[in-house]
Structures are given as structure tokens and as C-alpha cells.
C-alpha positions in Angstrom: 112.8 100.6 94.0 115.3 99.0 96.4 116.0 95.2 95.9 114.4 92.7 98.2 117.3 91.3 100.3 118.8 87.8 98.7 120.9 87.0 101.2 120.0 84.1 103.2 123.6 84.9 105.7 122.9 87.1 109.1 125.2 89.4 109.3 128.6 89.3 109.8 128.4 90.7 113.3 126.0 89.7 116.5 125.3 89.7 119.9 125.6 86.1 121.5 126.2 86.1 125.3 125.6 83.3 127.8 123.6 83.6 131.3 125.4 81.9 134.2 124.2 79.3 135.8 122.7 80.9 138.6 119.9 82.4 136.1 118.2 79.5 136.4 117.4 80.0 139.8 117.9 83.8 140.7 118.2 85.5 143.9 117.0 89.0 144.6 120.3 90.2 143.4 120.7 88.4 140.8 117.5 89.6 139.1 118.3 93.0 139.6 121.4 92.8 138.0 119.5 90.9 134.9 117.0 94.1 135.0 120.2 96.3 134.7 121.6 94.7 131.9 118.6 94.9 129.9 118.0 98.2 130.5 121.1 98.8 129.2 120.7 96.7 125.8 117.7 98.8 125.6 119.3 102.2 126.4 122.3 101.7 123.8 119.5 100.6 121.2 117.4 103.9 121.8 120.5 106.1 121.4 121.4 104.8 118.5 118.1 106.3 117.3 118.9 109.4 119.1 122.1 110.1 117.6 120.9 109.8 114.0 117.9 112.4 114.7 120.9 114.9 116.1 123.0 113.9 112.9 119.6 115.0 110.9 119.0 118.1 112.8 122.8 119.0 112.5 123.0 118.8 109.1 125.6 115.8 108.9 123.5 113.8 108.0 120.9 114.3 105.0 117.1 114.3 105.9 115.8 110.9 104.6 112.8 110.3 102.6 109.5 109.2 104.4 110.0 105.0 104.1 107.6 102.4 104.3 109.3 99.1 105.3 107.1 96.0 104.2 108.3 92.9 106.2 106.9 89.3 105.3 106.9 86.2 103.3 106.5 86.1 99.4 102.9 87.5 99.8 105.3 90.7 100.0 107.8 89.3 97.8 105.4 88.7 94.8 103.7 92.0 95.6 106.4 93.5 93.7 105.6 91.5 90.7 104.0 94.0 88.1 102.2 91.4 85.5 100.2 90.4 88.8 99.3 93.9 89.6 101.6 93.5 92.6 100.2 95.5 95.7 103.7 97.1 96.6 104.0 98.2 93.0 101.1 99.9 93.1 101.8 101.7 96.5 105.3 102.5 95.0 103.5 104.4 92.2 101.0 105.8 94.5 104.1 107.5 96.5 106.8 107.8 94.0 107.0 111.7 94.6 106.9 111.2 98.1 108.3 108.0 99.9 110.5 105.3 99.5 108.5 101.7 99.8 111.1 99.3 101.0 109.7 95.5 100.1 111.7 93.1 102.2 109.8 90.1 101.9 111.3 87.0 101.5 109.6 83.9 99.8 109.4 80.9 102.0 110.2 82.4 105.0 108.3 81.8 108.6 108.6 84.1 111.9 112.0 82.2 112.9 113.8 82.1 109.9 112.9 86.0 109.5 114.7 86.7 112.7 117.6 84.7 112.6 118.2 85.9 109.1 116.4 89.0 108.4 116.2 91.0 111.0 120.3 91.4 111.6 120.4 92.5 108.0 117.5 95.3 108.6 118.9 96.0 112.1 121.7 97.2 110.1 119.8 98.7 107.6 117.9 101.3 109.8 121.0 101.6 112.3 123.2 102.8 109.6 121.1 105.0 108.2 120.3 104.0 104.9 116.2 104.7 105.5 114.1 105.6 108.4 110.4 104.0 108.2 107.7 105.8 109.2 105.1 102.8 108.7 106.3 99.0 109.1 103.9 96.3 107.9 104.2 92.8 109.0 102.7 89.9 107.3 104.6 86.7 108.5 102.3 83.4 109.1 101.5 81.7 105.6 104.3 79.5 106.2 104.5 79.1 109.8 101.2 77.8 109.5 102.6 74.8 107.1 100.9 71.8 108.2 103.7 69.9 110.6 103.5 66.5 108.8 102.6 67.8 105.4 104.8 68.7 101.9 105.9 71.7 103.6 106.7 70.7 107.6 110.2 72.1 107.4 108.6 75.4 107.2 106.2 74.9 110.4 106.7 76.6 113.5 104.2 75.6 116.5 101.2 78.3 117.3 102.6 79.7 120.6 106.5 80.1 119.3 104.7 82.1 116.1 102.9 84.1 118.9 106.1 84.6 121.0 107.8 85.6 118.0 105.7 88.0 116.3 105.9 89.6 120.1 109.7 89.8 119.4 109.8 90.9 115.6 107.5 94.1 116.8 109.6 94.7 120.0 113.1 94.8 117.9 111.2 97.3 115.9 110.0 99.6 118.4 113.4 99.7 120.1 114.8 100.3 116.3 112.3 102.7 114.9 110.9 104.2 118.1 108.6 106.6 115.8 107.6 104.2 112.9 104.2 102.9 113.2 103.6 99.4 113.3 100.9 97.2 111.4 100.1 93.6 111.4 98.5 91.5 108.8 97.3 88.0 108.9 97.9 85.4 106.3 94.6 85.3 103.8 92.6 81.7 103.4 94.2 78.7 101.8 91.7 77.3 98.8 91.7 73.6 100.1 90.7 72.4 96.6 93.6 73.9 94.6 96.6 72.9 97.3 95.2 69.1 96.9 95.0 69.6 92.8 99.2 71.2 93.1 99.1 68.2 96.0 99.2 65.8 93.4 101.4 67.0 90.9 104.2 66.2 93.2 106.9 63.4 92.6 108.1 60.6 95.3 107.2 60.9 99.0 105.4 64.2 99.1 103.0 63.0 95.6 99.3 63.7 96.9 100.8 65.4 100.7 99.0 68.4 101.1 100.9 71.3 102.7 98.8 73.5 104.3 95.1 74.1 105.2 92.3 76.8 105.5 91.7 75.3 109.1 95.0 75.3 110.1 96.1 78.9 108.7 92.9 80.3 110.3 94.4 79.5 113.9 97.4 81.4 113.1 95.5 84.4 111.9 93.7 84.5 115.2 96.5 84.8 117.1 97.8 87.4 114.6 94.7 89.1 115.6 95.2 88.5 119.3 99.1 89.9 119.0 98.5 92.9 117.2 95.1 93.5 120.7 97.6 92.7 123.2 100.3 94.8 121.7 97.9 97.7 120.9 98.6 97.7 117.2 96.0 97.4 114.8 95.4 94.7 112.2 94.2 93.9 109.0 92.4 90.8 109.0 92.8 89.5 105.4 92.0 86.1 106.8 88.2 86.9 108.7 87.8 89.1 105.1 88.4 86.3 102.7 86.4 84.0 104.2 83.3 85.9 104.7 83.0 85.9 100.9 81.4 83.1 99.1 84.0 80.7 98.6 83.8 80.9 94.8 84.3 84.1 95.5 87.5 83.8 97.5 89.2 81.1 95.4 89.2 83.5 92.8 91.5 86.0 94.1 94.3 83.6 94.7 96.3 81.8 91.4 97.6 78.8 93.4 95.0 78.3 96.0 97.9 80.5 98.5 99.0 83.6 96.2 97.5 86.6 95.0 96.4 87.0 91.9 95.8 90.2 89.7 92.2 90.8 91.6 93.9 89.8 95.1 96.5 91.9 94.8 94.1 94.9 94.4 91.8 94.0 97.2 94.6 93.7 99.5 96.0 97.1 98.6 92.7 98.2 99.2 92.1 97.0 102.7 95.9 98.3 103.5 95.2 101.9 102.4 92.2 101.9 104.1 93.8 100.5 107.2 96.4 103.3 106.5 94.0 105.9 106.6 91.9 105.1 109.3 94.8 104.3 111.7 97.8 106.3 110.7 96.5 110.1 109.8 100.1 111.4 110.3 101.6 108.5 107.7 98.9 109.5 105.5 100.1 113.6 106.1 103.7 112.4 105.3 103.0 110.3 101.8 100.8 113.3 100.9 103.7 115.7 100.8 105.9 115.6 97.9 109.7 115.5 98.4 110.3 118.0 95.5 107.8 120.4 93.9 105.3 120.0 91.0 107.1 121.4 87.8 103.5 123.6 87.4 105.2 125.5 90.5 108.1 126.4 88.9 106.5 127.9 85.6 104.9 130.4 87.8 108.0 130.8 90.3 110.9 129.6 88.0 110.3 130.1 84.2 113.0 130.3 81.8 113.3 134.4 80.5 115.0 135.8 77.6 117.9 137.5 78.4 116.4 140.5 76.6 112.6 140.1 76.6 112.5 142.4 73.6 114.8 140.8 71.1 112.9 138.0 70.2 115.7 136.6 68.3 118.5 136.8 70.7 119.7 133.6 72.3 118.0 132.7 75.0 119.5 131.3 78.6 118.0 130.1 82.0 117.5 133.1 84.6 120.0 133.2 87.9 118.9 134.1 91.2 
């Protein structure tokens, strides 16, 4: 299993540039060079993807495992958490023969934070070659949707700048992964009745704040909904699924009233596989195939002989061919 990323540092080298002033009010000309430009980011970006499939292809470069990058908040995070049945353990042990599932999510995080601080770090991950993912989830919101003048407001980031961004996390990844497919997933509900119980077990100022809300995070997940139409991606709605249960129901797959427990866990690993199944047949094609054979193969085509089949007694060794 690789290591969720710790590192809270971008990485040591970006892209910063400034637009003159006359991009504030462009001519003709002007806009047309700005058109240029980007297609140029954009074409550098898509070769850097080219060149590592004619690396592959040449042989300097060793054909990668099928990976499956998991992007988010510590929803993801704490999916890797066995003693909760953690959903991305249980996909890891699904695919263990054939795919590498890469966890990158990062416990507190919100859509900004992710791509001032992640997404350089990843960006280098993919462009150096260290995996190539054939699926990429994305489950970002929980913590954008902190309430801005609750507990939590540092974390908040307004509705439209969490849609704008979303827009930009999946756009980085098309240009960086041009063949991965991409899936969204909204935050789940927020058990009202447990966050005001943990509400009050806080000390000065924020004693008896609340931090988030069911109402609040369900505005988020529509426009989760409404990214993943407009970008032609499809979605898991963990959100509209939660709260079509019975709330007793509900509550009872989360521990804090925001996390997955041991039962949420597995109902969210079963909504993504079936989400997986339905939308991505060729993923599914790829995590079927093992990267190395099953050792009942290699009885048949492989077995150890004795170097002289009829002297039982003579030391045995493993056949060359």
C-alpha cells in the first residue's frame, strides 16, 4: 500500500506568472495571444503524457500496474483504517493481484487547500512516472461545506468557489491523465444530533458551536451532482442515498455523526463498485486481469521434475527452459 501523502508543503517547484495590465481590458489581439498561450500550457501538459506512453512502448520505461488514485478528505483518509472495515482496504484486497489503489486523502482538507497543496505533489507524482491511474475518484466537500461561522469556519469555502474548483481539480486531471476515468462523489449526511452532542464537549469559545449541518452539506452535494452533469462525469450520490433511509437508519452508519463506521464503510464500497461497474466496463476489464499468473497455472505449465524421473531417491532440482 502506498502512504497517504503527509506533507502539508507544495512542491518545491511551480508555475506563477503575472498577466499584464492590459488583460483586464483586452483587445482583439490581445486575446488571441492569451488563447495561444494556453494552448500551449495545455500542449506541453499533453506531451508530457505522450512521452511516457513512447517510454512504455519502447521499453525504457517499465509497464506500470493498473492504479486507482482515490483523491479526498479523511472520508478517504480513514478508508484506509482496517479496525473500521475501511472501504479502500477492502478494494486493496479486492485488487491486490491486479492494481495498485493509491489513497491520497487528506484529513481536513477542502477543495482549496487540495489544490494549493495536493495537487503539485500528485502533478508530480503521475508526471514522473511513479503510477498511471486508470480510475480517479474524487470526494472533496465534507469540509468545504463547514458552516462559515461555526467550530469549523476556517475550513469553509463559499458554494460557487467549491463549484469552480471541483471544475479545476477534474480539468488538471484530464490534462494529466488524459485516459484515466474520472468519478465524483458527494459528501454523505451530517447526523445533526451527534455534531451538537461532540458540539458541547468543546472547551472556551467554540463550547456548544456546532460545525457543520445536514442542510448546509446537502447544498454542496447538489452542486457535486450538478459538476459531475455539466462535466459529463458520473456521480455517486452518497448524500441523496443516505438520506432516503430512515434517519435511524442513517445515523447508524456514521461513528461521529460525519465518519464512516464499520457498516458505512461497507455500503460505500458498495455503491462505488457498483458505480464502477455500471460506468467504467473497461476499469472493471483491467482490475479483472491479474498482473502475474495463478500459481495453479504453473503446476500444469511449470512443475518442479526430478532430474531423473526414475530414481526416486536422487536429488531433486527445479527444471530449466
Amino acid at each position: 500500500m502506498l502512504p497517504p501523502v503527509k506533507s502539508t508543503k507544495p512542491s518545491s517547484f511551480t508555475l506563477s506568472f503575472a498577466l499584464p495590465d492590459s488583460f483586464s481590458n483586452p483587445s482583439t489581439k490581445t486575446k488571441r495571444t492569451l488563447l495561444a498561450f494556453i494552448g500551449l500550457i495545455a500542449y506541453v501538459a499533453w506531451s508530457l503524457g505522450a512521452w511516457n506512453a513512447i517510454l512504455i512502448e519502447s521499453g525504457l520505461r517499465p509497464k506500470l500496474r493498473v492504479a486507482l488514485l482515490l483523491v479526498g478528505d479523511s472520508l478517504t483518509e480513514k478508508g484506509t483504517n482496517p479496525k473500521s472495515n475501511g472501504w479502500v482496504t477492502l478494494l486493496q484486497h479486492d485488487y491486490t493481484r491486479s492494481a495498485n489503489v493509491v489513497p491520497r486523502g487528506l484529513s481536513g482538507y477542502n477543495t482549496r487547500w487540495y489544490l494549493k497543496y495536493a495537487m503539485p505533489v500528485i502533478r508530480g507524482e503521475i508526471t514522473s512516472g511513479s503510477y498511471t491511474p486508470a480510475l480517479i475518484t474524487l470526494w472533496l466537500g465534507a469540509n468545504d461545506a463547514a458552516l462559515p461561522n461555526g467550530s469549523s469556519s476556517a475550513q469553509h469555502v463559499p458554494v460557487e468557489k467549491y463549484r469552480q474548483n471541483l471544475v479545476q481539480i477534474v480539468r488538471e486531471f484530464q490534462i494529466l491523465a488524459p485516459n484515466a476515468r474520472i468519478l465524483l462523489i458527494t459528501p454523505p449526511h451530517v447526523d445533526d444530533v451527534a455534531r451538537h452532542r461532540r458540539a458541547k464537549k468543546y472547551k472556551g469559545d467554540k463550547e456548544g458551536v456546532i460545525d457543520r449541518t445536514n442542510e448546509l452539506t446537502g447544498i454542496y452535494a447538489k452542486v457535486c451532482v450538478e459538476t459531475a452533469h455539466k462535466l459529463a462525469l458520473p456521480v455517486v450520490d452518497l448524500y441523496s442515498h443516505f438520506n432516503d433511509m430512515p434517519k435511524w437508519r442513517r445515523n447508524n452508519l456514521l461513528e461521529d455523526g460525519l465518519h464512516l463506521n464499520t457498516r458505512g464503510n461497507m455500503l460505500m464500497y458498495d455503491q462505488l463498485l457498483e458505480k464502477i461497474k455500471n460506468e467504467f466496463p473497461d476499469v472493471v476489464r483491467k482490475l479483472e486481469r491479474w498482473q502475474l499468473p495463478n500459481f495453479a497455472r504453473l503446476v500444469e505449465s511449470d512443475p518442479w521434475i526430478p532430474v531423473d524421473s526414475d530414481d526416486t531417491n536422487s536429488s531433486r532440482t527445479l527444471r530449466r527452459d
